[in-house]
Backbone bond lengths (Angstrom), bond angles and torsions (degrees), N, CA, C in turn:
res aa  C-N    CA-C-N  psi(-1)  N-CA   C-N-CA  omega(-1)  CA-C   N-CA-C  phi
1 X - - - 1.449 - - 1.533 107.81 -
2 X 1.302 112.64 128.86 1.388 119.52 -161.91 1.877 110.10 -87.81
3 X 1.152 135.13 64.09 1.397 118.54 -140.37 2.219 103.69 -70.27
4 X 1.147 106.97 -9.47 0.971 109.18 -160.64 1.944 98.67 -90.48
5 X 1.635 120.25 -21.02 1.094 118.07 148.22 1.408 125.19 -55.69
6 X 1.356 113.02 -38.77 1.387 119.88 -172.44 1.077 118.60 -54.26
7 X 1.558 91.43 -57.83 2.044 93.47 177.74 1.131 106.16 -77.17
8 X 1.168 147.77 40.69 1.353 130.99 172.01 1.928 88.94 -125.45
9 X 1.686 103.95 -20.08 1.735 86.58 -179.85 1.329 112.42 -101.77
10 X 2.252 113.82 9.79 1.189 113.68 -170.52 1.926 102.84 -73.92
11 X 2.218 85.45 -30.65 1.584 91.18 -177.95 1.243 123.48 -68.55
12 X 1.417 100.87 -23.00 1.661 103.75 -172.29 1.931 101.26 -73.82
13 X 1.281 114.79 -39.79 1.335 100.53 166.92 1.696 123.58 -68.67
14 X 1.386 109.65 -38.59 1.773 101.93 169.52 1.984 118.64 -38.91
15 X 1.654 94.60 -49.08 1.649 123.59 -169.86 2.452 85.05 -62.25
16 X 0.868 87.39 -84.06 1.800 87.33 -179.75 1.144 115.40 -43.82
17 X 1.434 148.87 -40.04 1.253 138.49 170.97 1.691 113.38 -72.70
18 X 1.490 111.97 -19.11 1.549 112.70 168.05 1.933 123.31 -76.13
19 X 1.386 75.77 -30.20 1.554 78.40 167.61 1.864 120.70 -115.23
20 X 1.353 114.12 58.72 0.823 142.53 -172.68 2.047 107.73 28.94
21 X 0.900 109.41 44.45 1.546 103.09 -165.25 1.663 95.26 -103.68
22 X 1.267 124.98 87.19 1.721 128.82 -174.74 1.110 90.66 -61.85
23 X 1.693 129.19 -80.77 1.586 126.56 -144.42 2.272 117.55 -40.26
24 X 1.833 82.06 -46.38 1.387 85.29 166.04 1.437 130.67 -64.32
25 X 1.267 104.41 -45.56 1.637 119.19 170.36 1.794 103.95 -37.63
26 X 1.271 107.61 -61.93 1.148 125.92 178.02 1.207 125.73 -35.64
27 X 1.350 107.70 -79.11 1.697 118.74 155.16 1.327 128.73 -55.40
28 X 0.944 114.13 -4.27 1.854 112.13 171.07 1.766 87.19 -93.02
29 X 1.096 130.65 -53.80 1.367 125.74 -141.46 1.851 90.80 -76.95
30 X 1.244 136.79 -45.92 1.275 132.10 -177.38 1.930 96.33 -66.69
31 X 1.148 115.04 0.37 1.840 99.92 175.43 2.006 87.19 -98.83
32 X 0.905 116.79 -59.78 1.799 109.79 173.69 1.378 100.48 -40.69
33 X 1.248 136.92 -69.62 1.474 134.24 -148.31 1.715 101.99 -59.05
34 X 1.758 109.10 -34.05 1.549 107.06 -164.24 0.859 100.74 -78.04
35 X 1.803 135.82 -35.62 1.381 160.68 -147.24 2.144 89.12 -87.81
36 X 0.796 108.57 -49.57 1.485 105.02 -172.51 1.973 107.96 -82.56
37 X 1.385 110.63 -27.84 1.405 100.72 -168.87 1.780 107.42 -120.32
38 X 1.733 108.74 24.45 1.273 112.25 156.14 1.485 145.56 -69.73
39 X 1.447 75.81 -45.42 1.892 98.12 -176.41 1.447 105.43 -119.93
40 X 1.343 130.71 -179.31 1.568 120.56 170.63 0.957 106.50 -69.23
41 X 1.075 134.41 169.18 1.679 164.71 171.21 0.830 131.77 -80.67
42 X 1.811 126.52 63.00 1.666 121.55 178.73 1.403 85.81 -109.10
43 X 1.779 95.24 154.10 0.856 141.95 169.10 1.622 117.14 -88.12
44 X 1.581 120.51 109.70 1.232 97.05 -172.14 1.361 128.60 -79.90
45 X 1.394 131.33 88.51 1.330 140.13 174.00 1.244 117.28 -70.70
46 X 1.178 101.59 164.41 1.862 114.00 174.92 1.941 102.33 -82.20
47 X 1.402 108.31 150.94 1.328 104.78 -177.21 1.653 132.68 -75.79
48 X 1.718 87.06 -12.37 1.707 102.21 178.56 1.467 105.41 -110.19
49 X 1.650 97.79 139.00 0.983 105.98 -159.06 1.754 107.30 -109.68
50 X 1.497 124.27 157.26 1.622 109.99 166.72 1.644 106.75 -110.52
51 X 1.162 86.82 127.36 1.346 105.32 162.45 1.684 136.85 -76.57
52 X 1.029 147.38 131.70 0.824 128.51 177.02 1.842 124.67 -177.69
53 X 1.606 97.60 105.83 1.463 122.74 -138.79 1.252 117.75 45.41
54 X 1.653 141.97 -87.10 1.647 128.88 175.29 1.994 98.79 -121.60
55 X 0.698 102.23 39.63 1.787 112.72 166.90 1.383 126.73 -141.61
56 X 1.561 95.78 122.57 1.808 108.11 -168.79 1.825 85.19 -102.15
57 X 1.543 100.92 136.08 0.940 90.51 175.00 1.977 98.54 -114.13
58 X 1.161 113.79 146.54 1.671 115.99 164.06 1.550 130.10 -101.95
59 X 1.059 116.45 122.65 1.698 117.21 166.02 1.676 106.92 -88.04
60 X 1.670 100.68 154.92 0.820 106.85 176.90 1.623 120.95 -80.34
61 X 1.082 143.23 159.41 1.156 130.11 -175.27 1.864 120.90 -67.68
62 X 1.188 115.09 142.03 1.546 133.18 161.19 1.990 75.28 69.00
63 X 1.165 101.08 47.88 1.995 100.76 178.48 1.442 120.90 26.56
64 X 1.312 116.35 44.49 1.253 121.31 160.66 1.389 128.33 -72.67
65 X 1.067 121.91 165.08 1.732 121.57 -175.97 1.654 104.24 -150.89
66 X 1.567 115.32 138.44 1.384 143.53 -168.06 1.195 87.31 -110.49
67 X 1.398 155.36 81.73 1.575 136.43 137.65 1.621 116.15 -72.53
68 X 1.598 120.97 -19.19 1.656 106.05 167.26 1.307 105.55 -58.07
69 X 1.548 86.41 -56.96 1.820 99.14 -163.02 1.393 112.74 -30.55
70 X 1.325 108.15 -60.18 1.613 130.73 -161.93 1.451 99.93 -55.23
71 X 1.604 111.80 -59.09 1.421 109.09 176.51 1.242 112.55 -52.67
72 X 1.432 118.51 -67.99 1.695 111.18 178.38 1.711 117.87 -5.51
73 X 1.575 74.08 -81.68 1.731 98.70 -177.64 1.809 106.18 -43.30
74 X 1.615 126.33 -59.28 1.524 119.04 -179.78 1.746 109.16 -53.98
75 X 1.706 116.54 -29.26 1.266 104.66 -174.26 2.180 118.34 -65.07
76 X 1.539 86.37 -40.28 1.268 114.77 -174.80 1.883 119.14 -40.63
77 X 1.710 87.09 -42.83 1.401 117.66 -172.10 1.698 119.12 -97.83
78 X 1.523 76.29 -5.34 1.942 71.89 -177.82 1.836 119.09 83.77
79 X 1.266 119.82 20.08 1.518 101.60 -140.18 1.885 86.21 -145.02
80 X 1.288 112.55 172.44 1.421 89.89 -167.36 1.605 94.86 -117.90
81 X 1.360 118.56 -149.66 1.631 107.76 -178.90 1.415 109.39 -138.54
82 X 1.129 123.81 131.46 1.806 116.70 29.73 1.553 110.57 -80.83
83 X 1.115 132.23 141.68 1.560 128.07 169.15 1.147 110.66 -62.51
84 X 1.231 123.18 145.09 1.882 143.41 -166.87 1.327 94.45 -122.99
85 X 1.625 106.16 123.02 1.725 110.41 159.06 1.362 82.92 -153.61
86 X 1.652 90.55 121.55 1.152 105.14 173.47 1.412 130.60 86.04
87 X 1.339 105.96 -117.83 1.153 110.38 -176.46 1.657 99.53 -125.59
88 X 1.584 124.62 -11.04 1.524 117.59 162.28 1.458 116.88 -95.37
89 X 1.471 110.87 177.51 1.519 127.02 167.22 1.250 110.09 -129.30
90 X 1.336 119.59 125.19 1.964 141.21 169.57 1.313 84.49 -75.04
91 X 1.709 126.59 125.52 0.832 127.09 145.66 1.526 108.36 -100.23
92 X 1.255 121.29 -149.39 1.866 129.14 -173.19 1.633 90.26 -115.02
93 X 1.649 117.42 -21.97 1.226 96.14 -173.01 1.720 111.66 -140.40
94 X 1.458 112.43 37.91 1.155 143.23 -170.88 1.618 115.10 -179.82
95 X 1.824 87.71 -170.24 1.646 108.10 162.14 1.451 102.78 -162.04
96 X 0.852 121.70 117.89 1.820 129.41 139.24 1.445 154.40 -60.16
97 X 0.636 132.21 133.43 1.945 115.84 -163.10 1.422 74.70 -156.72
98 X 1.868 95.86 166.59 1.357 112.92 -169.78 1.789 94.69 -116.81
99 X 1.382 119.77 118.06 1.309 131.07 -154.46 1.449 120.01 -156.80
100 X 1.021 127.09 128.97 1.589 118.12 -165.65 2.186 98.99 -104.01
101 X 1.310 96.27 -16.43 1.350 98.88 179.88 1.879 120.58 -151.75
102 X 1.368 100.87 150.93 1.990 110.23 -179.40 1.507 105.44 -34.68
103 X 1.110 127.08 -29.46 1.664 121.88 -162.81 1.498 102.45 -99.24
104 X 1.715 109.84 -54.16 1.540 109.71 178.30 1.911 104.94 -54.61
105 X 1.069 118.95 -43.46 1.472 118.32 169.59 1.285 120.70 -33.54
106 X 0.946 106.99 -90.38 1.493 135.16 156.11 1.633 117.25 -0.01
107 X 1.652 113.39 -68.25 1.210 115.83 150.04 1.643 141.49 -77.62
108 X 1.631 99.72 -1.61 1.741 102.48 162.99 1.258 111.49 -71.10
109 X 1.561 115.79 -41.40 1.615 114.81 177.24 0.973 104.05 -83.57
110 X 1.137 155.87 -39.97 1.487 116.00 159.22 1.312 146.58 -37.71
111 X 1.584 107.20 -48.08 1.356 109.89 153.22 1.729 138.87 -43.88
112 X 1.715 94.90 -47.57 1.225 104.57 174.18 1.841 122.04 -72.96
113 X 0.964 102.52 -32.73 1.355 106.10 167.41 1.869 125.11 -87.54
114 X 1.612 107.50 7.67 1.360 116.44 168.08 1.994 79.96 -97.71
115 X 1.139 133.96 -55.69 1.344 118.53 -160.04 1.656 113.03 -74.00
116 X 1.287 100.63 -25.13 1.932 102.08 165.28 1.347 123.12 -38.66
117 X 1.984 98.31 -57.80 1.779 133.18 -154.03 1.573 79.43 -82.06
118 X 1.825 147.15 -30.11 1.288 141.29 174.54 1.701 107.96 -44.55
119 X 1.731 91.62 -62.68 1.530 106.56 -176.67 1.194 117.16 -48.13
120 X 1.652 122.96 -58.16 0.966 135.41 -167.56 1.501 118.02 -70.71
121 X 1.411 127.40 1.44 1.450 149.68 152.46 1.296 124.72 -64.90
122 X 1.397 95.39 -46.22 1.781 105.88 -172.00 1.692 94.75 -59.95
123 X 1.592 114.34 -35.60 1.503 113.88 -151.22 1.872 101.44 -80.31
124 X 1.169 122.86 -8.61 1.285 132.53 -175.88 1.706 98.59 -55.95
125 X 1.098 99.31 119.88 2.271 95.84 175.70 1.384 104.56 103.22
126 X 1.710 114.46 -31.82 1.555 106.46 -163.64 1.359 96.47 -114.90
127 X 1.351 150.34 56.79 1.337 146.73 -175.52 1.210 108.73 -97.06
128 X 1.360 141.35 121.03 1.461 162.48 -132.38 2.071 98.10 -95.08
C-alpha cells in the first residue's frame, strides 16, 4: 500500500470537491477506498518504538505525514482527528496506542488498524 500515493489522491479529492467537480471527487475516492480495503492495513511506521509509562508512540516512516489522508479517512467516518479506535489515535503525523511495551505495541496497532480498515469497509458504496 503506497501511503504516499494516497495522500496525494486524498488531496486530489479535497482539490475536486472544492471546486465542485463530484464525478472526479467520486472516482478518486473509490481508488483510496479500494487502495485502503484491498490488502491489510499497515501503516508505514518506523520500527522503534517510544515508550513512555503505558503509551507507545509511532512515527511515520522517513517522518512523513498523511494529513489529507487522515482527514479523508476522519471525514469518511464521521469522527474527528486524530481518529480513536480503541485504545489508539491515527494522527496525520503519527500513531499512539496505549502499551507498556515494543511487542504489546506492535500488536495494538495491528489490531486497531485491522478494526479501522473494518470501518472503513462498511463506508465502500456509501461515500457522502
Amino acid at each position: 500500500m503506497d501511503f504516499e500515493k494516497l495522500e496525494d489522491l486524498a488531496t486530489e479529492v479535497n482539490l475536486a470537491r472544492n471546486q465542485n467537480m463530484r464525478s472526479r471527487a467520486k472516482e478518486v475516492e473509490n481508488e483510496i477506498l479500494k487502495s485502503l480495503t484491498d490488502t491489510q492495513l499497515d501503516f508505514p511506521v518506523e520500527a522503534d518504538v517510544l515508550i513512555n509509562k503505558n503509551s507507545a508512540s509511532f512515527v511515520y516512516k522517513n517522518n512523513k505525514t498523511y494529513p489529507a489522508l487522515l482527514e479523508y479517512i476522519a471525514r469518511i467516518l464521521h469522527v474527528e482527528i486524530p481518529i480513536r479506535i480503541k485504545e489508539s489515535k491515527f494522527g496525520p503525523g503519527g500513531i499512539i496506542v496505549a502499551a507498556g511495551n515494543k511487542d504489546e505495541a506492535h500488536k495494538i496497532l495491528q489490531e486497531c488498524s485491522n478494526e479501522l480498515q473494518i470501518l472503513i469497509k462498511g463506508k465502500e458504496g456509501h461515500i457522502d
